[in-house]
C-alpha positions as CSV (number, residue, x, y, z in Angstrom):
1,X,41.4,-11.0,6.2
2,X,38.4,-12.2,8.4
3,X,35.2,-11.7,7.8
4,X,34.9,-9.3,10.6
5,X,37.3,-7.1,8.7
6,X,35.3,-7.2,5.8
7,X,34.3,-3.4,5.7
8,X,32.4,-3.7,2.5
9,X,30.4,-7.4,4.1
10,X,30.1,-5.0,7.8
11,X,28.5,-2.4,5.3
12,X,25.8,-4.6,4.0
13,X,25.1,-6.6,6.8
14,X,24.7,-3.0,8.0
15,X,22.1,-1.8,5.7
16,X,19.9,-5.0,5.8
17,X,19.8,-4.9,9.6
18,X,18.8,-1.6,9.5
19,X,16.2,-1.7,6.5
20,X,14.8,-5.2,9.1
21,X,14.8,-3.0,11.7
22,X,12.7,-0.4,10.2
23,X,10.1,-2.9,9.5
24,X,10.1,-4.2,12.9
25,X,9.6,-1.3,15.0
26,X,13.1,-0.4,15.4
27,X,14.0,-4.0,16.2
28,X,16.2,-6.5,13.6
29,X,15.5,-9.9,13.3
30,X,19.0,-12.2,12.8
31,X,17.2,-14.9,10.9
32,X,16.2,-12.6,7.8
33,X,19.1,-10.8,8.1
34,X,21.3,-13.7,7.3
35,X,19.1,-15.4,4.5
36,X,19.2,-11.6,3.0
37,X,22.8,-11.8,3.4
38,X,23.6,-15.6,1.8
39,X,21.0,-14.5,-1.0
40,X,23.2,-11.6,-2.1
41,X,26.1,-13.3,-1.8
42,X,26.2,-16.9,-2.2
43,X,29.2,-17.8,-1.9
44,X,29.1,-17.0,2.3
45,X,27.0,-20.0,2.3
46,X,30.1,-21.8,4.0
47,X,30.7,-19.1,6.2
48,X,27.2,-19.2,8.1
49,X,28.2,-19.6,11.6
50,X,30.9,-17.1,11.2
51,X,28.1,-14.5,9.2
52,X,25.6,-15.4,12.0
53,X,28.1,-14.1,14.6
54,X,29.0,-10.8,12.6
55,X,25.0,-10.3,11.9
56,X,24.2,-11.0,15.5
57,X,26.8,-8.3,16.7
58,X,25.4,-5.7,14.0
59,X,22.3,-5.5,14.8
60,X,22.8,-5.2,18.4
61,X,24.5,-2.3,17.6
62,X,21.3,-1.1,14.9
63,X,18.7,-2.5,17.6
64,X,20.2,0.4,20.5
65,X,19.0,3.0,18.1
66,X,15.6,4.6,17.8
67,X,13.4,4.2,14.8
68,X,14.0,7.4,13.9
69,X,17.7,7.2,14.3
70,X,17.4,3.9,12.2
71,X,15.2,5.8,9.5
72,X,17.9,8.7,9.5
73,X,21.1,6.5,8.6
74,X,19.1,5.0,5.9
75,X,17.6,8.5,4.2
76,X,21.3,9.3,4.8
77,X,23.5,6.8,3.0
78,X,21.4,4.2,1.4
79,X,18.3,6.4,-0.1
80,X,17.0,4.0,-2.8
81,X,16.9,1.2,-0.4
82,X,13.8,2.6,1.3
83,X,11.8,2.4,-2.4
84,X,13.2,-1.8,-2.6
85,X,11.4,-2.3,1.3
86,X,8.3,-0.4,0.8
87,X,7.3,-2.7,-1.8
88,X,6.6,-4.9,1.2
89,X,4.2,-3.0,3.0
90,X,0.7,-3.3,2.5
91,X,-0.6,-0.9,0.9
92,X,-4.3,-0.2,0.4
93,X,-6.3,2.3,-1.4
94,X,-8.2,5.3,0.3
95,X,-11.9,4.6,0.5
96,X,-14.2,6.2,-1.6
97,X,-16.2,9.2,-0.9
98,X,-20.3,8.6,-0.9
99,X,-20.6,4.5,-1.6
100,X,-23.4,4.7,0.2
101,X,-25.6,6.6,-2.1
102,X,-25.4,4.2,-4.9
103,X,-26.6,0.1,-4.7
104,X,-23.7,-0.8,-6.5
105,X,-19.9,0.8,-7.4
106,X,-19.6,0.9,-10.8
107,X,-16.1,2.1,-12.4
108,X,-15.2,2.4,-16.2
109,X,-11.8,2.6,-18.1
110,X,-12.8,4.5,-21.5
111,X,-9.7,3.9,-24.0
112,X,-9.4,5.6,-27.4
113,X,-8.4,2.6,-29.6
114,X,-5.5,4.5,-31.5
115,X,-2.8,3.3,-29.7
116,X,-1.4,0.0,-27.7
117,X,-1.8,0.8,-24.2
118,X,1.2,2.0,-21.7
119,X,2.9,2.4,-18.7
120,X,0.7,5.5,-18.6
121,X,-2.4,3.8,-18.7
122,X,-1.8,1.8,-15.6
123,X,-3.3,4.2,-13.2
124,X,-7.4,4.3,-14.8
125,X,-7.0,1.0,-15.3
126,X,-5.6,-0.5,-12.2
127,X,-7.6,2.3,-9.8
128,X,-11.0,1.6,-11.8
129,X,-10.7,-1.9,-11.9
130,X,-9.4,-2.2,-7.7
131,X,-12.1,0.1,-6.8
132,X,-14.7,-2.0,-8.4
133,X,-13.6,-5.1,-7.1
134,X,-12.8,-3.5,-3.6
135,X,-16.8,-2.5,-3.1
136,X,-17.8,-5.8,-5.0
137,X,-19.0,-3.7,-8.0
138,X,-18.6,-3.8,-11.6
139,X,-15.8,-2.1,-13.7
140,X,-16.7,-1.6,-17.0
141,X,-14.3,-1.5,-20.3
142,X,-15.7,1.5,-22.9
143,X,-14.3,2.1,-26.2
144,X,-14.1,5.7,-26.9
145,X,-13.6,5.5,-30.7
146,X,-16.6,8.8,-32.1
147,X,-13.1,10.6,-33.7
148,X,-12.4,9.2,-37.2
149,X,-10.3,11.7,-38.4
150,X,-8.2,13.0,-35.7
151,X,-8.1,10.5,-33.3
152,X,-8.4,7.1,-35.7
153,X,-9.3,4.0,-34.1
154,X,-7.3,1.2,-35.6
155,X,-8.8,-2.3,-35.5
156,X,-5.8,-4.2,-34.1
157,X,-5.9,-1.8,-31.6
158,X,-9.9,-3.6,-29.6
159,X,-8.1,-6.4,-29.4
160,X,-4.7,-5.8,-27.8
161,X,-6.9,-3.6,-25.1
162,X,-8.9,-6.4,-24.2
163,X,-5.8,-8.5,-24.2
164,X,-3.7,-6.1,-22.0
165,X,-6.5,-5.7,-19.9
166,X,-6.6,-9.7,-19.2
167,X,-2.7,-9.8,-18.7
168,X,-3.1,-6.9,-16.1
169,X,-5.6,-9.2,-14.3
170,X,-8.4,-6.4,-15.1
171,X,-11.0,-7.7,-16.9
172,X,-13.8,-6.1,-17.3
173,X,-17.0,-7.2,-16.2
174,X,-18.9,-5.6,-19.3
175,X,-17.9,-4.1,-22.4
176,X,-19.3,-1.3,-24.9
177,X,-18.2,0.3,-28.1
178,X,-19.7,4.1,-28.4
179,X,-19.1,3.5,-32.6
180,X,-22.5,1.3,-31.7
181,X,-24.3,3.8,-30.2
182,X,-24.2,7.0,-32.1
183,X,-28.3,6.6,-32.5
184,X,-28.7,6.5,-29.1
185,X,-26.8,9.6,-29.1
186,X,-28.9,11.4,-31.8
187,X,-31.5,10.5,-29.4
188,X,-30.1,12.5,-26.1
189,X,-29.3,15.1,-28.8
190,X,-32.4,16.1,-30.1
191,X,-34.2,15.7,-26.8
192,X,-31.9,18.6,-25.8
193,X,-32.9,20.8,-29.1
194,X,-36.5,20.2,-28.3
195,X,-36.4,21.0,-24.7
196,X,-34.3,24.4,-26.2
197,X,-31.4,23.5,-24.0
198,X,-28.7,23.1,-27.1
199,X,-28.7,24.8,-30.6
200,X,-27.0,24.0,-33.9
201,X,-24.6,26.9,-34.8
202,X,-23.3,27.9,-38.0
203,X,-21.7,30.7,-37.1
204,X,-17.7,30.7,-38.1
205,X,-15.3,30.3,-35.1
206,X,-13.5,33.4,-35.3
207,X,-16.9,35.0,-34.8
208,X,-18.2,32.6,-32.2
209,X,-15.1,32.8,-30.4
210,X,-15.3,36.8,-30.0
211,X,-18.9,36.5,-28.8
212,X,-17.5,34.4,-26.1
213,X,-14.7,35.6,-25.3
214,X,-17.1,38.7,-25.0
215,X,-20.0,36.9,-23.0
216,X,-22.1,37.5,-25.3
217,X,-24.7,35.2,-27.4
218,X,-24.7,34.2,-31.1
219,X,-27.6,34.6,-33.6
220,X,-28.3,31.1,-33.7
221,X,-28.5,30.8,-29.5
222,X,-32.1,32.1,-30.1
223,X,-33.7,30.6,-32.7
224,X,-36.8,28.0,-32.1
225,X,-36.7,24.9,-30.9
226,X,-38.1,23.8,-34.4
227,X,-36.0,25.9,-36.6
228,X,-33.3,24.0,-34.1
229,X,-34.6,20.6,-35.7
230,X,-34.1,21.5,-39.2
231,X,-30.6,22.8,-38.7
232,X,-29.6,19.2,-37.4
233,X,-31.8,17.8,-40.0
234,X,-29.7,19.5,-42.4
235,X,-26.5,18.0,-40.7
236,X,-27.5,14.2,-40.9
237,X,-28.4,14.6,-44.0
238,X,-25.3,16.4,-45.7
239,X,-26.8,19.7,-46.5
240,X,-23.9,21.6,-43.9
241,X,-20.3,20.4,-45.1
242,X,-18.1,19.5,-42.5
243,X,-17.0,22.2,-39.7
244,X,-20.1,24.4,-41.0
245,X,-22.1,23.2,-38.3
246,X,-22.1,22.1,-34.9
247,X,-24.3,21.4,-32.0
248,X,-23.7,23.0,-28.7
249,X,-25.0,22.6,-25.2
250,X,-26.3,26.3,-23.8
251,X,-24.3,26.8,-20.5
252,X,-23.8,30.0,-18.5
253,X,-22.2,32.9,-21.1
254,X,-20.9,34.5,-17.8
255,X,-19.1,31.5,-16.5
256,X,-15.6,32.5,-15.4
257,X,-13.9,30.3,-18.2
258,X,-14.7,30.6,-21.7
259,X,-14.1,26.4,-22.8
260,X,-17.2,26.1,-20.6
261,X,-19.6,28.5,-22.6
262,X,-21.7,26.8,-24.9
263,X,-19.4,24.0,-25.5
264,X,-19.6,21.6,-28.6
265,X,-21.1,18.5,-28.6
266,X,-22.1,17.1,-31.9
267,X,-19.5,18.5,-34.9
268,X,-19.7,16.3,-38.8
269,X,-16.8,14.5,-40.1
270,X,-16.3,13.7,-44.0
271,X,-17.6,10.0,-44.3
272,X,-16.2,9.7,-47.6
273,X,-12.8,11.0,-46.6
274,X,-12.6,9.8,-43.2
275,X,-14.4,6.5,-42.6
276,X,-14.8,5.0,-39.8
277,X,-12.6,1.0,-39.2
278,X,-15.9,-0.3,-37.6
279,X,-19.0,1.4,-39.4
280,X,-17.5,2.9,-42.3
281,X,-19.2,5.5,-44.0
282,X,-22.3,4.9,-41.7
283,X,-22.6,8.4,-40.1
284,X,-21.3,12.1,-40.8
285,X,-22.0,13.7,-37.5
286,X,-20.6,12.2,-34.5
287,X,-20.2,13.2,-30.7
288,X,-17.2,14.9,-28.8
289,X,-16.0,13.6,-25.9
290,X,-17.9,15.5,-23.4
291,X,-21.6,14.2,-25.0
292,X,-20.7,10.5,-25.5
293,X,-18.7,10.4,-22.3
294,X,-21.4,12.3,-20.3
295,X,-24.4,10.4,-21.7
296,X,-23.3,7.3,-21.4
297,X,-21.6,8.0,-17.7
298,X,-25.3,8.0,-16.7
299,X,-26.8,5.1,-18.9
300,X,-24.2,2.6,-17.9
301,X,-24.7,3.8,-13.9
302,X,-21.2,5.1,-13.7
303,X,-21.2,5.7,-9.5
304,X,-17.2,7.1,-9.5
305,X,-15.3,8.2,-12.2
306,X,-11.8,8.6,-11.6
307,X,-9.6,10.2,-14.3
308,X,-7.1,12.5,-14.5
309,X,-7.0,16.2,-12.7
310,X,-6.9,17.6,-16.7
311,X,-10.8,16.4,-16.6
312,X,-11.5,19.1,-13.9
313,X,-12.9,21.3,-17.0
314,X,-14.8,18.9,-18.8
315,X,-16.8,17.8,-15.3
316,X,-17.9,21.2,-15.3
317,X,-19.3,21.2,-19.1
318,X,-20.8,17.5,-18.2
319,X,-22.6,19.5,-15.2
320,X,-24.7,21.4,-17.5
321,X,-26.1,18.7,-19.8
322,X,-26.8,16.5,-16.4
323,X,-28.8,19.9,-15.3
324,X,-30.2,19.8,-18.6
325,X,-31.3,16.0,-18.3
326,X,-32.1,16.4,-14.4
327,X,-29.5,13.7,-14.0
328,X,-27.0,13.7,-10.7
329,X,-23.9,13.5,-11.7
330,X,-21.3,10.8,-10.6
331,X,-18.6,10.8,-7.8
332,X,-15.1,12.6,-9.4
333,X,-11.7,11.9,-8.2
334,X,-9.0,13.8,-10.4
335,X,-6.1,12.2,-9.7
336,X,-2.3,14.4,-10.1
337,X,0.0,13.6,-13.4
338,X,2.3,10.4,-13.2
339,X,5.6,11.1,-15.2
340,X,7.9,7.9,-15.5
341,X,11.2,9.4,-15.8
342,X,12.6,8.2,-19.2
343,X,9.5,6.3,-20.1
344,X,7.7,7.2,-23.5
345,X,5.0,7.7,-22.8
346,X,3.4,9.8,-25.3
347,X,0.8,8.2,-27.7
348,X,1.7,10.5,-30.8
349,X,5.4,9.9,-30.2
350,X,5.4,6.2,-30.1
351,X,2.8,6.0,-33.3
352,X,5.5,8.8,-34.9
353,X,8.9,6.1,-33.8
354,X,6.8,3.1,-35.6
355,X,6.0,4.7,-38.7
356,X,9.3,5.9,-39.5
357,X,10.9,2.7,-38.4
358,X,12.8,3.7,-35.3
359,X,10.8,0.9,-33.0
360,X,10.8,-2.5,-34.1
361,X,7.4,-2.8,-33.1
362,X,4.9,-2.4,-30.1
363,X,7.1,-4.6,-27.9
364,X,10.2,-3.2,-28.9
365,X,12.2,-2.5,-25.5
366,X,12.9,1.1,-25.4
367,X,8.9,1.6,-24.9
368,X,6.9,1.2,-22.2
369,X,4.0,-0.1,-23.7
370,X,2.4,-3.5,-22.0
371,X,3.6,-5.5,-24.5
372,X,7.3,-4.3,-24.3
373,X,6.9,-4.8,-20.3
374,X,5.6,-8.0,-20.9
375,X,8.3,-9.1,-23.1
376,X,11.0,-7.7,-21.0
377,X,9.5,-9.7,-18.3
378,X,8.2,-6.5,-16.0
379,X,5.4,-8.9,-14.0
380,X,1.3,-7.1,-13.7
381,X,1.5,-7.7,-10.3
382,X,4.6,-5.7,-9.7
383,X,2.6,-2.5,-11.8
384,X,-0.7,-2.9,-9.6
385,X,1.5,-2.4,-6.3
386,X,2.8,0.3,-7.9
387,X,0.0,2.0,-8.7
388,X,-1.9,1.6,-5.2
389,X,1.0,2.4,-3.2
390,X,0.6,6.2,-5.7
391,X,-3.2,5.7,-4.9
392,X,-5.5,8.2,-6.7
393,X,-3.9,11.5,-4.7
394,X,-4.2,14.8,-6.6
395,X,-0.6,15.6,-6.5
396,X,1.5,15.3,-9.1
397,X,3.8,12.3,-8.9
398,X,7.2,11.7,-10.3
399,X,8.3,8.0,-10.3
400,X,11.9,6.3,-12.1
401,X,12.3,2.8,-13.8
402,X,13.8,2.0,-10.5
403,X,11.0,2.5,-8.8
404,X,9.0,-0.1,-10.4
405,X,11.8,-2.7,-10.9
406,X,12.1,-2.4,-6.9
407,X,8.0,-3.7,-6.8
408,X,9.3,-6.7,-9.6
409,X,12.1,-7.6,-8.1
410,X,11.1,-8.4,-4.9
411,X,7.8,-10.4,-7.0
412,X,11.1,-12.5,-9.0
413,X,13.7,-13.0,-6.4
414,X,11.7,-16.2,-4.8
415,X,10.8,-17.6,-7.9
416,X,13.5,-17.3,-10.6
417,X,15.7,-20.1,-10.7
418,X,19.6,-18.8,-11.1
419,X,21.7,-19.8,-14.3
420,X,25.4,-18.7,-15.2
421,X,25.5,-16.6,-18.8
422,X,28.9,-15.6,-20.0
423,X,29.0,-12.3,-21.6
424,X,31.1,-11.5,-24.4
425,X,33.0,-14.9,-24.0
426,X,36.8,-15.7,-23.5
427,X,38.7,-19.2,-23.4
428,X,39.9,-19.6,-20.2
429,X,42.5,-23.0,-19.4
430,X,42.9,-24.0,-16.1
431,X,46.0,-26.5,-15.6
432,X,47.2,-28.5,-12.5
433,X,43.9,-29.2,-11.6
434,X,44.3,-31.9,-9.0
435,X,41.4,-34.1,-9.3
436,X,37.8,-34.3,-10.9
437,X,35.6,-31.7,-9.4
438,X,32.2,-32.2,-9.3
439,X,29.8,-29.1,-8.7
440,X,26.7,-28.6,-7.8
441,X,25.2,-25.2,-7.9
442,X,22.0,-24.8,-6.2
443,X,19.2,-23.4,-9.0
444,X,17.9,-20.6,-6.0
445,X,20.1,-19.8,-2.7
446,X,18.0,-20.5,-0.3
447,X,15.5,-22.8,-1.6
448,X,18.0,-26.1,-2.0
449,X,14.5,-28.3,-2.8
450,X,14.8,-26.5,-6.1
451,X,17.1,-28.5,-6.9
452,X,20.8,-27.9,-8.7
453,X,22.8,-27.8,-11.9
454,X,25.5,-30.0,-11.6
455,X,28.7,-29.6,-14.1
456,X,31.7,-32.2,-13.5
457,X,35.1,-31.2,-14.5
458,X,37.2,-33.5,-15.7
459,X,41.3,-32.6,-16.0
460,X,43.1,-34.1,-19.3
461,X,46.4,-34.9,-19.9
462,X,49.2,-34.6,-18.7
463,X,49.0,-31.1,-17.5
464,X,45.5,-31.9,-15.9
465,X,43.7,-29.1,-17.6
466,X,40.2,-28.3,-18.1
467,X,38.7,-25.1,-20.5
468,X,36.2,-22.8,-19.9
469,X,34.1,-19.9,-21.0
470,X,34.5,-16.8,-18.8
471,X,33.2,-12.9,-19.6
472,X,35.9,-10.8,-20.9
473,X,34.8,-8.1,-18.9
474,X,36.2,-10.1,-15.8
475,X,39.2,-10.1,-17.2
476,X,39.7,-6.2,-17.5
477,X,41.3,-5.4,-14.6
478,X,43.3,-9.1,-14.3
479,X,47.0,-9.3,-14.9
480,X,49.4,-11.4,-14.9
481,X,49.9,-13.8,-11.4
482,X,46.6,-12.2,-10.3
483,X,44.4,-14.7,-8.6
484,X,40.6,-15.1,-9.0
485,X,38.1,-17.7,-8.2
486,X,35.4,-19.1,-10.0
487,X,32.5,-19.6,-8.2
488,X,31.3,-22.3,-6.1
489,X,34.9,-24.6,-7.5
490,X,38.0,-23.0,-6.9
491,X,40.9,-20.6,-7.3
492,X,42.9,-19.8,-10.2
493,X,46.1,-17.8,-11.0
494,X,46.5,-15.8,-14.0
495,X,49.5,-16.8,-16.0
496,X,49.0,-15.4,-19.7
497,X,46.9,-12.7,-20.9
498,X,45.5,-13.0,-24.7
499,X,42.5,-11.0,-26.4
500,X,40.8,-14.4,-26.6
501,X,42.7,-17.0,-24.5
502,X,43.6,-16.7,-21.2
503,X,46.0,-19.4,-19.5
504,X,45.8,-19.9,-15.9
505,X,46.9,-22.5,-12.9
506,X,44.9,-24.2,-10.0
507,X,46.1,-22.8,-7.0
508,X,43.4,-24.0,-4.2
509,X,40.0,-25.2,-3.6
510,X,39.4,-22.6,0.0
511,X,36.6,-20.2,-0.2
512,X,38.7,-18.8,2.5
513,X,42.4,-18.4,0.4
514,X,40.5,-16.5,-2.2
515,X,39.3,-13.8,0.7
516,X,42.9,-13.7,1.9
517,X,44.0,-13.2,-1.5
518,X,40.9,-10.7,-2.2
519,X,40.2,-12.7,-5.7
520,X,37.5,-11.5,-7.6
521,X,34.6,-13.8,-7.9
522,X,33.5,-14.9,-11.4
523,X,31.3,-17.1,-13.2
524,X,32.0,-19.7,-15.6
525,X,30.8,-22.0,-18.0
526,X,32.8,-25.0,-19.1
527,X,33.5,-25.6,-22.5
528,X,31.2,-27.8,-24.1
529,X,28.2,-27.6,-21.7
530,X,26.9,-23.8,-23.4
531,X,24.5,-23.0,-25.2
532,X,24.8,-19.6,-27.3
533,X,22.6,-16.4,-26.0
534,X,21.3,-13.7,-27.3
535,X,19.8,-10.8,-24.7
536,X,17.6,-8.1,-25.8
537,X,19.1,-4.8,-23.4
538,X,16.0,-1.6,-23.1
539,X,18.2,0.1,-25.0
540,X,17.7,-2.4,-28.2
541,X,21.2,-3.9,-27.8
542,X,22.5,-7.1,-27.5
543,X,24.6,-9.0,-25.5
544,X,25.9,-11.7,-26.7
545,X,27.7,-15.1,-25.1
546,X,26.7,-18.2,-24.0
547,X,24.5,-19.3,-21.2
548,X,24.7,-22.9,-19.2
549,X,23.9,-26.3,-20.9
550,X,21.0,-26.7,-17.9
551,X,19.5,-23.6,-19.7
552,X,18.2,-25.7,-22.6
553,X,15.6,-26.9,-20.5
554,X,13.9,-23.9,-19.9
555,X,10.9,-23.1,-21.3
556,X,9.6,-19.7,-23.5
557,X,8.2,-16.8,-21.3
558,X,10.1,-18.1,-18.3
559,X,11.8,-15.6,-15.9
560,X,15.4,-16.8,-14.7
561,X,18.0,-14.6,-13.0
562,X,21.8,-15.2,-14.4
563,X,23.6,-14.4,-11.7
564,X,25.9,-11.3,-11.3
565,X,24.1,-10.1,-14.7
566,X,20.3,-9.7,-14.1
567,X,16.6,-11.1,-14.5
568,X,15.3,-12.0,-18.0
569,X,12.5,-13.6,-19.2
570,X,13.3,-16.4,-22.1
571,X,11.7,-15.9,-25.5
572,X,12.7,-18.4,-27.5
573,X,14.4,-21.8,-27.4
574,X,16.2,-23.7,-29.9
575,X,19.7,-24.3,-30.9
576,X,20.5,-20.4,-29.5
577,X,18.7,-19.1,-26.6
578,X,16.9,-15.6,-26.5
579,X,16.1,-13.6,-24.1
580,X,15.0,-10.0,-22.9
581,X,16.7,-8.0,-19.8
582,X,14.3,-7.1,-17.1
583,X,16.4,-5.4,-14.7
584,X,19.4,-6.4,-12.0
């Protein structure tokens, strides 16, 4: 069969001409088309004049449509393909609303350290931190850590922020730790019971939360600003036990939702049963997140905050105290929920899967935690263009793994070198072989100045055999007198079929026989150049084989692709090789 009567070749050249064309205004280029082509399949690299013919006559054909036509046929048939291209537009975040106002931009990301960081994170971080840089600003890093008992921070916990944070390519231009600055908070806090714009209540909640529910005031609403004074006296000093007290910013009892009315600010936590990892047993009443966040939104010049739309409420709470203070309160942009589909990416539940053993640990695979992207070899660069091309819209967004191993692997497809892994290996003896073969596979398609990995095979004996290592799985569908070709040397026919030993024949050396024949291409390793290989799948399993001898040279943290199997970055070298599946 001739390539022109390839249907499944006419198919692909197809889709790439038309994905080209949809970049180009409705017009294909041949040249891209064809390296596209080659890259995907290899082992056309000695049919190029016959693929540039075939690709040339295609996209004649795509090139007489209209975009729109072009568009269609692609939405139609080949859906996910439209995701892969548009990780090679340009995409640039909307502008911000009122820069104007304010002589600088200044953005925060404001972590609770009780948790590693996730896929989840991504969006404050990378929005913050793009914004800031955009308008030549500053993007500050602030530790949210004022909950000891509910929301513990966990020392380890500073430090693998910072450090995610500097693999992201985010770094913050200043840092602060609000577990320093509870006096400062005392301060904004008392100024507030002075000025009789907050009140220490003691009432219980059940009856505090049928006066508001009711729109109605508690006794303690009222009292003087110096009776107000003592109250909190008596909360630094432990005369109120914890949850008998609490401080709370006066706001309008008729406001149309009740978490706005006289919300809390200040409440006391047990020192002695829950201290804090960085001060200890230093302070008993500490700020919600509404006071700290507020207050020190305006001491650190915060111009845009941009959070989540679940922070709609709590802006409207901050508005009061910024009335209170006579402070203008920052730019908001609530951005929409981004779910991951089958990404964990709840805080509690990772924690939870730790504890009782189910994750290995913070990089385990199954997570989507920085450190298990990093591992797996998920690149920051490929997040970021993820997360501008979302942009900060309100909507909420649903995105797939797919979607950001689209962004990755067009980020690996230049760089990672190509390699040959065997999975699940099988002896495989070859006899008749004519003559020593020497082979040299290129280390990336279309980037010859790479360099190669050359392998020489040698026939022995009298029935001028040589033994490899080839996957089992190839052999599935193989029977008896079937032929198949191993790639980039030369065609074999099947001639015995055992669990773990397969005996086959040279036939020929054509590329072209093995079309005619329609042999399945597979890869091999011969025996004695391997190294064994252990892969890490995202589901926590291994695969298990050998890789290519050239693969000892290879260094940790190193992203290869083995061909026909997928990318994965190397984590260890020695006498077996490791490594971690990133994606096809």
């Amino acid at each position: 069969m001739s390539l022109k009567e390839d249907i499944e070749l006419r198919e692909l050249i197809r889709k790439t001409a038309l994905l080209n064309a949809i970049k180009h205004a409705g017009k294909a280029q041949p040249a891209p088309v064809i390296r596209k082509i080659i890259g995907e399949k290899p082992e056309l690299r000695t049919e190029v004049k016959e693929i540039s013919a075939l690709v040339s006559q295609i996209i004649r054909e795509v090139n007489t449509l209209s975009l729109n036509q072009q568009k269609s046929l692609v939405e139609e048939r080949w859906p996910e393909s439209l995701v892969k291209e548009k990780v090679e537009e340009k995409k640039q975040l909307p502008p911000l609303p009122n820069v104007k106002k304010y002589p600088q931009v200044v953005t925060r990301f404001s972590p609770n350290p009780d948790c590693v960081l996730h896929l989840g994170s991504a969006r404050a971080i990378i929005l913050c931190y793009e914004y800031a840089h955009m308008y030549k600003g500053k993007f500050i890093l602030r530790f949210e850590d004022t909950d000891p008992k509910l929301k513990r921070p966990v020392l380890e916990f500073y430090d693998t922020i910072r450090e995610d944070l500097a693999w992201l390519e985010c770094k913050p231009d200043e840092e602060y730790i609000q577990s320093d600055r509870i006096p400062l908070y005392y301060e904004y806090a008392e100024r507030l019971l002075k000025a009789g714009k907050a009140y220490i209540c003691t009432c219980l909640p059940e009856l505090f939360r049928k006066k508001i529910l009711a729109k109605q005031s508690c006794d303690c609403r009222h009292l003087p600003p110096n009776e107000q004074m003592e109250r909190w006296q008596h909360m630094l000093d432990g005369y109120y036990n914890e949850g008998a007290a609490v401080l709370r910013i006066k706001t309008d009892l008729d406001h149309p939702n009740p978490a706005v009315r006289d919300w809390p600010a200040l409440r006391i936590i047990n020192p002695e049963k829950y201290p804090h990892p960085r001060v200890g047993s230093k302070y008993r009443v500490w700020p919600l997140y509404n006071f700290s966040c507020g207050i020190d939104d305006h001491l650190l010049g915060i111009t845009h905050i941009i959070r989540g739309k679940e922070h709609l409420t709590n802006m409207v709470r901050q508005k009061y105290m910024y009335l209170h203070f006579g402070w203008q309160y920052p730019e908001a942009i609530h951005y929409g929920r981004l779910k991951i589909t089958g990404a964990y990416l709840s805080k509690s539940k990772i924690v939870k899967g730790i504890r009782e053993g189910l994750y290995k640990g913070w990089d385990d695979p199954r997570l989507a935690t920085f450190a298990a992207l990093r591992r797996r070899g998920i690149t920051p660069e490929a997040i970021k263009k993820m997360i501008i091309a979302v942009g900060p819209k309100s909507s909420d967004v649903v995105l797939s793994w797919e979607n950001l191993y689209a962004y990755n692997r067009k980020l690996l497809d230049p760089t990672a070198d190509r390699y040959f892994f065997v999975d699940n290996p099988v002896q495989l003896t070859v006899k008749q072989i004519p003559k020593v073969y020497v082979t040299k596979l290129p280390l990336h398609p279309e980037k010859t100045q790479r360099g190669f990995r050359e392998y020489i095979v040698t026939p022995d004996g009298y029935e001028k055999l040589a033994a490899f290592w080839v996957s089992k799985k190839d052999l599935e569908l193989s029977k008896v007198g079937k032929i198949l070709r191993l790639m980039e040397l030369f065609n074999i026919k099947i001639e015995k079929l055992n669990p773990f030993c397969v005996e086959s024949s040279f036939v020929s050396e054509s590329y072209k026989e093995a079309k005619k024949a329609k042999a399945p291409l597979i890869h091999w390793i011969p025996i004695g150049n391997e190294i064994p290989c252990q892969i890490v799948m995202p589901d926590a399993t291994l695969a298990e084989g050998f890789a290519e001898s050239a693969c000892k040279k290879l260094k940790p943290n190193s992203i290869i692709q083995f061909e026909r199997f997928g990318f994965v970055r190397i984590d260890q070298v020695n006498s077996k090789l490791t490594a971690y599946f990133t994606h096809k």
